[in-house]
Every structure is written in structure tokens, then in C-alpha cells.
DONU-55821 format. One record per residue: residue in one letter; y, z, x of N, C-alpha, C, O, CB in turn. Coordinates in steps of 0.1 Angstrom, whole numbers, plus 5000, padded with zeros to 4 digits. Each point is the difference from the previous one (the first is absolute). Glycine has a CB too. Layout:
% residues N
AYZXYZXYZXYZXYZX ...
***
This chain:
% residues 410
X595482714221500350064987500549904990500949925004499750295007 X498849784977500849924991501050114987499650114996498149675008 X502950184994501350064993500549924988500449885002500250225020 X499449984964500549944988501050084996499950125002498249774990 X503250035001501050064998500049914981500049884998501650195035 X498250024959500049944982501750024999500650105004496650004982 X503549795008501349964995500249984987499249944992501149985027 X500450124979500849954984500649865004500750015010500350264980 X498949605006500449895002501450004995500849935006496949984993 X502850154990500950004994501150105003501249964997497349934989 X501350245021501150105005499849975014501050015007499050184974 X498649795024500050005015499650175004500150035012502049744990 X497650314991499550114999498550085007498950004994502549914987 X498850145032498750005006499250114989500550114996500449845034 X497950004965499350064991498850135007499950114996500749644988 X499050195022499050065009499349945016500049885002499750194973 X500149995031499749965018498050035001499350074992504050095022 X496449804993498749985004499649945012500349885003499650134977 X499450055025499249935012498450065006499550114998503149855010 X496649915003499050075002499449915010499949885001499950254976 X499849975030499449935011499049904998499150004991501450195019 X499949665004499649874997498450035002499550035011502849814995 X497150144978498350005003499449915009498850035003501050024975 X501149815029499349925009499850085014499149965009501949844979 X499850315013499650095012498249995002499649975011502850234982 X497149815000498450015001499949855005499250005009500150204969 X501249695018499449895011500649975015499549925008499949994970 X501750185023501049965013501450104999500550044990498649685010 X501050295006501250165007501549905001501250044997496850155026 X501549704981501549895001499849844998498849955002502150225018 X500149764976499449914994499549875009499849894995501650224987 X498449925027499349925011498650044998499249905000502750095017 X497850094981498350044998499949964986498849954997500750275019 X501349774973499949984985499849834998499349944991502250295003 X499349735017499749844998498749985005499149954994503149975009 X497850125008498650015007498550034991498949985004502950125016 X498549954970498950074993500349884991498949955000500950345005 X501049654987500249914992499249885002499249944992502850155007 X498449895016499049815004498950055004499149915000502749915013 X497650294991498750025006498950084991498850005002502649995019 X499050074971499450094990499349914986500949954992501050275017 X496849754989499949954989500850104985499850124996497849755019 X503150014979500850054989501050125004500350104992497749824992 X502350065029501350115007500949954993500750094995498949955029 X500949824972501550004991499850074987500950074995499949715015 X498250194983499650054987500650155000501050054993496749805005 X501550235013499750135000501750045001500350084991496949935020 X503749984996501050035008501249974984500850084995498049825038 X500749924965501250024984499650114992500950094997499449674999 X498350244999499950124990500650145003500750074991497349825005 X501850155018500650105002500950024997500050084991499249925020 X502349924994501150004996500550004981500850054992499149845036 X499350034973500250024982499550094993500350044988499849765010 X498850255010499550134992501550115001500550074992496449895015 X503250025003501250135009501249974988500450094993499249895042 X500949904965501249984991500050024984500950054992499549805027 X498750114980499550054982499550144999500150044989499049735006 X500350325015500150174994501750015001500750084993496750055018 X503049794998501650075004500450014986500350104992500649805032 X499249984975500849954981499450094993500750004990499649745009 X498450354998499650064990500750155006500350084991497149755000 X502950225020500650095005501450014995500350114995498249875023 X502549924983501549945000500350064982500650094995499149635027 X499450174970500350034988499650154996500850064994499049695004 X499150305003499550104997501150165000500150104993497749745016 X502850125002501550115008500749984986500250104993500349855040 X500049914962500950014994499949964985500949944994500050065028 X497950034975499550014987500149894994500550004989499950195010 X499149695007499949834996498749984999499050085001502949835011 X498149934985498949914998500249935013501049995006498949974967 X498549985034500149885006500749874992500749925006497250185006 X501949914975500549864991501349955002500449884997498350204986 X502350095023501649935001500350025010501150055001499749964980 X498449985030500249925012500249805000499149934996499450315012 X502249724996500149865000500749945011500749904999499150124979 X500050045029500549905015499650155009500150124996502749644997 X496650185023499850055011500549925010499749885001498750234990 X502549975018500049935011499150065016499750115004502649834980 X497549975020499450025011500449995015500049885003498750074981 X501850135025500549985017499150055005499650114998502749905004 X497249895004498550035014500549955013500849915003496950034980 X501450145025500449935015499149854993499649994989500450255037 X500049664985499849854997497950074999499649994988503249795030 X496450264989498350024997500250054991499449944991499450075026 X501750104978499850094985500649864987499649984988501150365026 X500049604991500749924991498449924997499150034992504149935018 X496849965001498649904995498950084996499649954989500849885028 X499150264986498650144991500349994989499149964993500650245021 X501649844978500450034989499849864993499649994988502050235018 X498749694999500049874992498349945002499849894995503250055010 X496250105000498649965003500449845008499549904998499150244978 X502449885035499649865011499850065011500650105003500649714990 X498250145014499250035012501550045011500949914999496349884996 X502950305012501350005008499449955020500650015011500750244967 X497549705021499449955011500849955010499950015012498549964976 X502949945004500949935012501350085008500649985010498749804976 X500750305006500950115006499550075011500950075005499949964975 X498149985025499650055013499649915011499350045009500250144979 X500849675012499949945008500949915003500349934990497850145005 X502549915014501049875004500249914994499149925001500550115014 X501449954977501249975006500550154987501250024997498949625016 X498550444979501050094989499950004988500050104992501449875020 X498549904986500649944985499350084988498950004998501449765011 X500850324985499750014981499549864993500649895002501450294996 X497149844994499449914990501449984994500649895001496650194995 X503350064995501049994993501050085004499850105006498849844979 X502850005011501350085005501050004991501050085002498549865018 X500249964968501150004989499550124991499050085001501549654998 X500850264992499650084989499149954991499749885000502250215002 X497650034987498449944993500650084990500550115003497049845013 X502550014973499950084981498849954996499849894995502750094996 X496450145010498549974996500050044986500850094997498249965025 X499949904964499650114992499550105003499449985011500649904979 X499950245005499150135003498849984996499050015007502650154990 X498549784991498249964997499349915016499050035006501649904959 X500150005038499549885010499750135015499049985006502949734983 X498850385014499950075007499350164999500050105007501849724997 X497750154982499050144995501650125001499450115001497249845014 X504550074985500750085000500150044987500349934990500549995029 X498850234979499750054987501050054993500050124999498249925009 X503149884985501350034997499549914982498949964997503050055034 X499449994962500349894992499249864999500849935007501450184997 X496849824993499849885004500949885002499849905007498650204984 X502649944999501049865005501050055006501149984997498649874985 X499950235031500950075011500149925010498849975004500650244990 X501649745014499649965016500550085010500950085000499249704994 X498950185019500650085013500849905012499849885004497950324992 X502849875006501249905012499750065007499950124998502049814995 X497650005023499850015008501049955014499949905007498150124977 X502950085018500949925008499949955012498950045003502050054986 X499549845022499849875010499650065011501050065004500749784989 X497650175013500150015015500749945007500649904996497750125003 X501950065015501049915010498949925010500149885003502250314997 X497049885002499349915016498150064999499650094993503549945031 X496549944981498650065003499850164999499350074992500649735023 X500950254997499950174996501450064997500350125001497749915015 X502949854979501250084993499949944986500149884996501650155026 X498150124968499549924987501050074993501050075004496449874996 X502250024984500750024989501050134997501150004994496949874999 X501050285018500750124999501649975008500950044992496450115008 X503349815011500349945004500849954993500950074995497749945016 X501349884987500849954991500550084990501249984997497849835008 X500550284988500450144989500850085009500850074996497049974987 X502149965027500950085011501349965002500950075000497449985012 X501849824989501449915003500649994988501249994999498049875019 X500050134971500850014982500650155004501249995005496749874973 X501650265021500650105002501050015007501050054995497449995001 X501549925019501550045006500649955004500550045011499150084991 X500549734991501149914999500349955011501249995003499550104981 X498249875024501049955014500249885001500949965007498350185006 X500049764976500949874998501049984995500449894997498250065003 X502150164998501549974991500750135010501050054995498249864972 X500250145049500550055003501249955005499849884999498450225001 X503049925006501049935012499650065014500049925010502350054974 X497450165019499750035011498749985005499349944992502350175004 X497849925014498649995005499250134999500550085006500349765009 X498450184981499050094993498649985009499649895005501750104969 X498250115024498649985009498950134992500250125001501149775029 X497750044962499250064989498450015006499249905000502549984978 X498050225026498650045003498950064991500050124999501349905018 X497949924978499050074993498750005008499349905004501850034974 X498450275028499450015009498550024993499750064990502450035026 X497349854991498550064993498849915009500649935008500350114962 X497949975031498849915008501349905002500850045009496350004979 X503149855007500849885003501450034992500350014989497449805014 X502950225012501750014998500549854996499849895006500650315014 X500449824966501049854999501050045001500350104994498849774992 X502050055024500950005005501049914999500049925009498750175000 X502649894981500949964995501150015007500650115001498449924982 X501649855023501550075002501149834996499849885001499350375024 X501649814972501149905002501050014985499950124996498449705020 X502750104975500850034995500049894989499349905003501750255016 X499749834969500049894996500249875002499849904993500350255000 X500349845020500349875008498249915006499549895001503650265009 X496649944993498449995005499250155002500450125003500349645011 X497950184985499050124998498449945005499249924995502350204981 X498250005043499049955003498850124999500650104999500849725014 X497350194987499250094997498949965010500049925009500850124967 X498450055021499050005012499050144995500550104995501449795026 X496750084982499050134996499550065016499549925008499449974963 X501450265031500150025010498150084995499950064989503749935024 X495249994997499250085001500350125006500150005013498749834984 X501450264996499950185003498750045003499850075010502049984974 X497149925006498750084999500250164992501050044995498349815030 X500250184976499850104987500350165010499450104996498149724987 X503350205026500350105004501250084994500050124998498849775019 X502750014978500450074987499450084987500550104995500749745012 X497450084989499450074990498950145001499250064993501349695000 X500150255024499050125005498249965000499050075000503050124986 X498249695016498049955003500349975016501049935004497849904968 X500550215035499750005012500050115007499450055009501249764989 X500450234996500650155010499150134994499750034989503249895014 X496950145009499150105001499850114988499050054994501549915030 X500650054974500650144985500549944995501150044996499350155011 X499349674988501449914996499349994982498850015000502049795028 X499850204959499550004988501449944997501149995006496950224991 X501449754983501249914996501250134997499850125002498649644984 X503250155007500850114992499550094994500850044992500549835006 X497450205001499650094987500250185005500350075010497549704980 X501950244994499750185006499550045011499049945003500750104978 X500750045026499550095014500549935011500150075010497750014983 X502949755008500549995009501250025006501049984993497649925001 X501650155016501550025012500549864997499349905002499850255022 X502349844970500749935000501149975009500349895005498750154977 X501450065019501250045014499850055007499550114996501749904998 X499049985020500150105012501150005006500849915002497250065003 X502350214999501249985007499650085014499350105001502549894976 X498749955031499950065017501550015004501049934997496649945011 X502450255002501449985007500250215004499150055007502249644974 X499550365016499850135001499550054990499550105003502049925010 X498349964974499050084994498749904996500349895004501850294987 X497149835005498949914993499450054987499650124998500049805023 X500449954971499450024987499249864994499949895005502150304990 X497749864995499649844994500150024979500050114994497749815035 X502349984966499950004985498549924999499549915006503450084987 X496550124992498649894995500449974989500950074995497050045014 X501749804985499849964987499350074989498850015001501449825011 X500250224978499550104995500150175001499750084991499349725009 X501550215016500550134999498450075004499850125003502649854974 X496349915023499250075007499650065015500749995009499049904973 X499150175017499749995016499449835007499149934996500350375000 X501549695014499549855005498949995001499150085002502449905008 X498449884988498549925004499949855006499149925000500050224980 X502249865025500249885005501449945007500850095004497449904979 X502049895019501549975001500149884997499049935000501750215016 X500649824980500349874994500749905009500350045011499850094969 X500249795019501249895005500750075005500050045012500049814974 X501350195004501050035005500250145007501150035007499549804976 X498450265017499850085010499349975012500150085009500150044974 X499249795019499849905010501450005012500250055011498249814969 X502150085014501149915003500950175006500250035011499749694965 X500350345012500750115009499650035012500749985010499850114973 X498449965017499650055010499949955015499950055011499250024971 X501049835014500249895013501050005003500350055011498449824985 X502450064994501350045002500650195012500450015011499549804958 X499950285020500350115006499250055013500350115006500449934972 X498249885028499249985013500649985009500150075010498349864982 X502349945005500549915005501650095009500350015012498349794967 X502050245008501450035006499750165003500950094998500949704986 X496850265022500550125006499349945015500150065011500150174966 X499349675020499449935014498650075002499750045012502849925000 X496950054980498850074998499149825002498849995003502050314977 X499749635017499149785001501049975010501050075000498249804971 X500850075034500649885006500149874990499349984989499950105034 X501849854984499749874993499249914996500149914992501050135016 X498050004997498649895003499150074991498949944997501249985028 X500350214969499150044987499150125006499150034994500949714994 X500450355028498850045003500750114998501250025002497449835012 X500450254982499950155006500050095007499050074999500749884995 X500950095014500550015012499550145002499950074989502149765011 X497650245013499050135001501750105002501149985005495749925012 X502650224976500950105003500750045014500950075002497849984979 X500349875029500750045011500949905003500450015011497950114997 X502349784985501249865003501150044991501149965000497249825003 X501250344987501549994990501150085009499750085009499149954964 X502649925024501150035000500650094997500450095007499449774994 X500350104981500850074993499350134995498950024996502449764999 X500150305006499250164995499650004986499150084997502250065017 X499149794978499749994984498649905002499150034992503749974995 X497049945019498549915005498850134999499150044992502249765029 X499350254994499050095008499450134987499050075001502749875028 X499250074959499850104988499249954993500050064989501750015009 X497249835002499449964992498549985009499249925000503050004984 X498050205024498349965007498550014996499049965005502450105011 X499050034973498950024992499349894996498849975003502350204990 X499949745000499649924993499849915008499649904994501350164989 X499049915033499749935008498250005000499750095007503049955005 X496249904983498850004999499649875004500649895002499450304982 X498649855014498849845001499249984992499550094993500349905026 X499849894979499249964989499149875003500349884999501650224987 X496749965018499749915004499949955012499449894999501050124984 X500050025028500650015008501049915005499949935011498350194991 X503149894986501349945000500850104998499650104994499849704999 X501750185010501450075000500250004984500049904994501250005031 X499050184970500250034986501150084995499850115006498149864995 X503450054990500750094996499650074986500049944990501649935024 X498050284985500050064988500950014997501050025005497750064997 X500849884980501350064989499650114993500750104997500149694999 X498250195002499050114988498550105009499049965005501549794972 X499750335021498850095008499149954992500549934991500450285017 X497749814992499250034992499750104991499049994993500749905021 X501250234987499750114991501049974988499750044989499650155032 X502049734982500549974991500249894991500849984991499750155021 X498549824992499749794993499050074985499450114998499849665035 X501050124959499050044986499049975001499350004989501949984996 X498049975030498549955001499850075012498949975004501049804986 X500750315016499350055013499849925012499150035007499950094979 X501849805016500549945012501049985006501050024993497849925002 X501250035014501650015006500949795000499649895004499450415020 X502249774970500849854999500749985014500950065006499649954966 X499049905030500849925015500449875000499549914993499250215018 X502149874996500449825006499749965014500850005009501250004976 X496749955016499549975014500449875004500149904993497950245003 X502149875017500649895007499749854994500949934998498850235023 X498949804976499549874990500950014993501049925002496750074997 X502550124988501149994991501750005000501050014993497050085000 X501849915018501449985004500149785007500949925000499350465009 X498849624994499749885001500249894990500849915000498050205014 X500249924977500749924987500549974991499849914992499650095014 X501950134997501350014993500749935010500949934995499050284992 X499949775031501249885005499249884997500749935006500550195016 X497849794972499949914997500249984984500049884996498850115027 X501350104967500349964990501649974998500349914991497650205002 X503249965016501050024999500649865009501049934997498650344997 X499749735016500349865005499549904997500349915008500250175006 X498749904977500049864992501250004988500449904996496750085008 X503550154990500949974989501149985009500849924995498350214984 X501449935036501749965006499549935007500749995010500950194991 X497249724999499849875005500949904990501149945000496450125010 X501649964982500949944987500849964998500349884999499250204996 X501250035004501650064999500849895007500649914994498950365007 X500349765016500449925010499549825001500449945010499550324999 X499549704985499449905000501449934988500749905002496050195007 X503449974982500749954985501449995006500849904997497850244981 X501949975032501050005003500449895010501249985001498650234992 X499549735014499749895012500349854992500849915003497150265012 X501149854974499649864990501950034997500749915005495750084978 X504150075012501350024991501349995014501249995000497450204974 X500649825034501450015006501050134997501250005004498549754994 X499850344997501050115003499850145007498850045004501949864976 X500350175022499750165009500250094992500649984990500249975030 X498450184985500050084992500850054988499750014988499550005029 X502050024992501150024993500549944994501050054995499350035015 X499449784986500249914986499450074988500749994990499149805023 X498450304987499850024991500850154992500250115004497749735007 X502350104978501150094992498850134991500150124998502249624997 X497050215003499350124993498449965002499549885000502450184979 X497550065025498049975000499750084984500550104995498649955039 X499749864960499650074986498850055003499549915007501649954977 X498050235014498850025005499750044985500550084992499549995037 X499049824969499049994989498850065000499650055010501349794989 X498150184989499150085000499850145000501150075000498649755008 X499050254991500150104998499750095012500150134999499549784979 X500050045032500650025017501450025002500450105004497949745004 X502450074988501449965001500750154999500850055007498949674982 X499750364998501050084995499650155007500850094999499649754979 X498250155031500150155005500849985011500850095002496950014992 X502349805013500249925013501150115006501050014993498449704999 X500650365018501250045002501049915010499549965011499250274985 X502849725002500449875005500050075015499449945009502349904970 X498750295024500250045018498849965008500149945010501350274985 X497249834999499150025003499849775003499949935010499650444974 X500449625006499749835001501049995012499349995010500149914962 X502050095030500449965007499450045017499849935010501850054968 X498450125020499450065018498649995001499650115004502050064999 X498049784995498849895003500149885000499249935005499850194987 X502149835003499849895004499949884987500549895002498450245019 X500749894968499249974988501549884997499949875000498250424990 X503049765009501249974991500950015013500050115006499549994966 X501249805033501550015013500650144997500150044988500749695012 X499750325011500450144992501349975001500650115001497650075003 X502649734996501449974997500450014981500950034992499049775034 X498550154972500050054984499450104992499449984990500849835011 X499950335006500050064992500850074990499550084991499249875024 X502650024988501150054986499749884993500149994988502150165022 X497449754996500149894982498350014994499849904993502349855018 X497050324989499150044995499850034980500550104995499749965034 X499149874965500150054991498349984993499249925004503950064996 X496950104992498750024992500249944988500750064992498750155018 X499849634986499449974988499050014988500049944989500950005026 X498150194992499250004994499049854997499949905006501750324988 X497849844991499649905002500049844990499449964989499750255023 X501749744997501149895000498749894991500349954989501950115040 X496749924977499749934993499549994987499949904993500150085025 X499850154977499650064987501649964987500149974988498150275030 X502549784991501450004994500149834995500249944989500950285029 X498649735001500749854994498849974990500649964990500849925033 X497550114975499149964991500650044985500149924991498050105029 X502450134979500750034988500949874997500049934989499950335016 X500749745002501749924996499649844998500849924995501150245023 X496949804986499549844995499450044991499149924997500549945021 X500350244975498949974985500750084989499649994988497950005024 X503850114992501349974990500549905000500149954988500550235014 X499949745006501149875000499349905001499050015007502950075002 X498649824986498849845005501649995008500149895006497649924969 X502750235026501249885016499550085014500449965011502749994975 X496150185013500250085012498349945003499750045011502450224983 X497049695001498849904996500249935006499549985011499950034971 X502249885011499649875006500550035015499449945009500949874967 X500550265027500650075015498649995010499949945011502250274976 X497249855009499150025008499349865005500249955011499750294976 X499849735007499849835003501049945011499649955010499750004962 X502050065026501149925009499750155019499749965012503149914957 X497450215028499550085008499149995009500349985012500350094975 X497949945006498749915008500749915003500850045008497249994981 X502249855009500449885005501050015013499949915009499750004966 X501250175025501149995007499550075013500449945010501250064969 X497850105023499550075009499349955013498850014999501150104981 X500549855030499349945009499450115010500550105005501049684991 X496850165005499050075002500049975017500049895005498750104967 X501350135036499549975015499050065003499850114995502049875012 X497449984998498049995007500650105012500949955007497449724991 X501550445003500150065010498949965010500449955011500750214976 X497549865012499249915009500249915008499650005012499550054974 X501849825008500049915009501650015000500349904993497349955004 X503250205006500950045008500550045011499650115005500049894981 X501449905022499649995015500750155000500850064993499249665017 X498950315007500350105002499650154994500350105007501049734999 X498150184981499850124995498750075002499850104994501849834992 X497750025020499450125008501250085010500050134998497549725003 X503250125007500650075011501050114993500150125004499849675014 X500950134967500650084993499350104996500450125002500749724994 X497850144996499150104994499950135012500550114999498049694986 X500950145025499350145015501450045002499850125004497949775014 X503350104982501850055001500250104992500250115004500949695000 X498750164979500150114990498750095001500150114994501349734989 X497850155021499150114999500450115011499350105001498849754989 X502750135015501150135009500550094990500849974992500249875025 X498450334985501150084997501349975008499949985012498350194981 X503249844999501449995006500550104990501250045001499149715010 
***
């Protein structure tokens, strides 16, 4: 998704909000296929910048339009991209970012003209583009850490922004290490069987236990499920002992618990896998039935244990224990359905922290705001990037064994 927020420069006044899904979807689902399509596709970079600038210039004709402006008095944009969307938008090739040793072309900050960058504003307008941290920890990122101040924190903080590639922040103003954990796209509901994005008709919540229910989006009839009903469901699987640890489904003749053994209905197959119904078919808005089949329960423990790989990996590099960390920020727009019980009993987040849980929304939208009201919260961003030390989870001793550990329901 790309997202524009139009400001008053001078009150700081949110004028109008806009967003729309990234048109590069049509060359790649994640940005490993988008680079991919970049070096291999004749005129793939061409195709891939235009995109993006096509996407950002209806936005701006959207932005102003709400609030009864000109493109003409627009005069500064800022820009937070993960580090590949950063290089698309600037037309350089992001090729080295998927191969060893990583490297961004670019990581500083950039103040482009708009004319030089076809950005359809003011002509003697510029756009600021703020710094990347590392290869797959980019600029958004860095708009995350402007936001919630953890370089000027005193305590230790630990900042998750979940999505295909989890970035993973923790530490305090004394030091700050990061790391991009691969999730894969099962938060965004791609893989999983009934899995669809945050939109209308999707189950956002599930609750299991003695009664059962769930919430859609829109108040329609379902047609799908999302992330964070994902995540419940697993979670509430989990603690009636309906999975084991290991993520399995266990036959009605092994359950225990009498609140378990109440849900035999929903005990089915699919395919011929162990499957849990949520949604009949008579009640779905397409005439099928919504389930979470054993696969999909599968690669929610590997998306979740690549982000408390992470987690655990930052905490190892830093030298500290759980209970050091004073507050978790969960960023994004995942972040905010996220239910914290549900993350924690799975596994996702230590569950020593779930009272220090809090919801940032979305943090990077924000920090991008606050560098293009202030030039000090600008030049901030710059000392930030810089300061941030980046860890390769790949070649980190030991993290395969770490990784196969967190992909344990606990």
C-alpha cells in the first residue's frame, strides 16, 4: 500500500489522507520478485519506476482535490520506503540488495527537484527522501524510530514493524540494533487457504474458549480471513489444546479438555488434512466454507518464528533479558489489529511482554510527517540511519537452530 498524508507546512494541519494499492503488485507480490523483475525484465526498472510515480501523482491529484487545492501549492514531499521501494521510486536499480553481502546503492538522505523526478507538484518544489538503514531495513524504518523516539529513549524499547519482511528495532538511546526478519506473506493472508488482505468481508478476530465468535470487516458476510485472525485462532487452538506445540491438530479422539472436545464440529478435512472450521459454507459471502488447515497453520509457525527469531537474536547481539525490555511498539497497520494475548501465545512476542504492549499504528507515516514539518526532525533522521547498527541474520551464528526453536507453539 502506498499512503499520502497533505499538510499545512505552516500549522502542521492534517489536510487530507489517501492511499492505494502498490500498482507494482502486477510485476511481483514482494519485493524480491520486484527486483527480480527489475534485472531480468527488459525495461523492468523503467516499468516498475513509472509505476510508482504514476501511483504517487494520482495520489497528489486525490490529496488536493479532498481539500480544495492546487497541485501548484504543494512544495515539498517527503518520502519513507522500505530500502527496494526507496531505489524504484528514485529509478536505481535495487539489484544489490538481494545478493550478498546486501548493500543499498543509496542510504543517505536525498532533496531531489520534482521536475528531476517527474513529481507533479510546484516546479520549484523538492522531495526529501529520507536514509535507509541497511539493505532490507529502509527509510520506513527509520520514520518509525523518528516517531517513537527510542534514540532519546533511557529505557530499552523493542519496535516491530510486521509485514512480508518484519523490521525489528530494539534498544534505547544508548545504542540501537536492527535486523529484517523474513516472515513471508502469511500475516498479509497470501498463502493461507481462506487467507485475504485487511479488507471488507474479512474475519479479523477470532475468539475460542466457551463461547465462539468472530468479527468481519465491514459488518459483511465473510469471504475470507486475515492476519490477525490467523493468529487468533491459532493462539485460541493452542490454549484449549486442540495443536500441540509442534503446530499439529490433534484427532478428537486425543483431546482432554471438555471446552476442546465442544468444538467437534468444527473438527474437519481438507484435502485430506486436518482442518478447523470457522465459517460454514451457507454462511460465507461466496459459498464456501472458511477454514484453517493444518498447511495454514504451518506458515503462521514460520512467519512468527522468523520475527521471535529476531527478536531473540537482537537480544543476544545486546546482551540483554527480557525483562530489561521496558515497552514493545508494534508498528504498522498489522500492528494495530494485532491482538497482544493472542501474539503472545504463540509465541510471536515473549509473553513476559504482554502488559508492555503498545500499538503505534502507523509509525512510519507519522515519522515521515515530522521530517517534512521540521528540518531538525529531517536532519534527525540522518543521525538515526547512521546510528543504527544493522545485524545479517543469515550469517549469524547459530540461527538456523534459533529460528527451528521459535517456530514452536509455547
Amino acid at each position: 500500500t502506498i499512503v499520502g498524508y497533505l499538510l499545512d507546512l505552516y500549522s502542521g494541519q492534517e489536510l487530507s489522507v489517501v492511499s492505494t494499492l502498490n500498482p507494482q503488485t502486477k510485476y511481483g507480490a514482494d519485493v524480491i520478485s520486484r527486483i527480480n523483475f527489475a534485472g531480468r525484465e527488459e525495461d523492468g526498472l523503467a516499468k516498475l519506476h513509472d509505476a510508482v510515480l504514476g501511483a504517487i501523482n494520482k495520489l497528489i491529484g486525490k490529496a488536493v482535490d479532498k481539500a480544495g487545492l492546487s497541485r501548484r501549492q504543494i512544495y515539498a514531499v517527503s518520502i519513507a520506503a522500505n530500502t527496494s521501494m526507496n531505489h524504484l521510486f528514485m529509478g536505481i536499480n535495487p539489484r544489490n540488495i538481494a545478493v550478498s553481502p546486501y548493500v543499498a546503492a543509496v542510504n543517505e538522505p536525498l532533496a531531489i527537484s520534482a521536475v528531476e523526478l517527474q513529481i507533479d507538484i510546484n516546479p520549484a518544489g523538492e522531495i526529501f527522501v529520507l536514509p535507509n538503514i541497511a539493505g532490507f531495513v529502509g527509510a520506513d524504518t527509520t520514520a518509525v524510530l523518528i516517531a517513537t523516539g527510542m534514540n532519546n529513549s533511557e529505557g530499552v524499547k523493542l519496535v516491530i514493524d510486521i509485514g512480508t519482511n518484519g523490521e525489528v528495532v530494539l534498544g534505547s538511546g544508548d545504542r540501537m540494533v536492527a535486523c529484517s526478519a523474513a516472515a513471508g506473506p502469511a500475516f498479509e493472508g497470501a498463502q493461507i487457504s481462506s487467507g485475504m488482505r485487511g479488507a471488507a468481508g474479512a474475519i479479523d478476530h477470532v475468539q475460542l474458549g466457551d463461547k465462539y465468535g468472530y468479527s468481519v470487516i465491514g459488518g459483511v458476510s465473510p469471504l475470507g480471513i486475515c492476519g490477525s485472525a490467523l493468529i487468533d485462532t491459532v493462539a485460541g487452538l493452542l490454549e484449549l489444546g486442540i495443536i500441540n506445540m509442534r503446530g499439529k491438530i490433534l484427532p478428537y479422539e486425543q483431546l482432554t479438555n471438555a471446552a476442546a472436545r465442544a468444538y467437534k464440529d468444527h473438527l474437519v478435512e481438507c484435502e485430506g488434512e486436518a482442518a478447523f472450521l470457522l465459517v460454514d459454507a451457507a454462511k460465507t459471502g461466496h459459498g464456501r466454507s472458511i477454514m484453517i488447515t493444518q498447511n495454514d497453520i504451518r506458515e503462521l509457525q514460520l512467519a512468527k518464528g522468523a520475527i521471535a527469531a529476531g527478536v531473540m537474536v537482537l537480544m543476544e547481539t545486546c546482551g540483554i533479558e527480557v525483562n530489561d525490555i521496558k515497552e514493545v511498539q508494534l508498528a504498522g497497520a498489522f500492528g494495530n489489529y494485532l491482538k497482544p494475548h493472542s501474539a503472545c501465545v504463540v509465541g510471536l512476542i515473549p509473553r513476559e511482554l504482554e502488559s508492555k504492549i503498545k500499538m503505534v499504528g502507523n509509525a512510519a507515516g507519522t515519522g515521515s510527517k515530522l521530517a517534512l514539518l521540521l528540518a531538525s526532525e529531517y536532519r534527525r533522521a540522518a543521525e538515526i540511519a547512521k546510528s543504527v547498527e544493522f545485524v545479517e541474520l543469515g550469517s549469524y551464528p547459530e540461527f538456523n537452530s534459533i529460528f527451528a526453536r521459535c517456530t514452536y507453539l509455547k
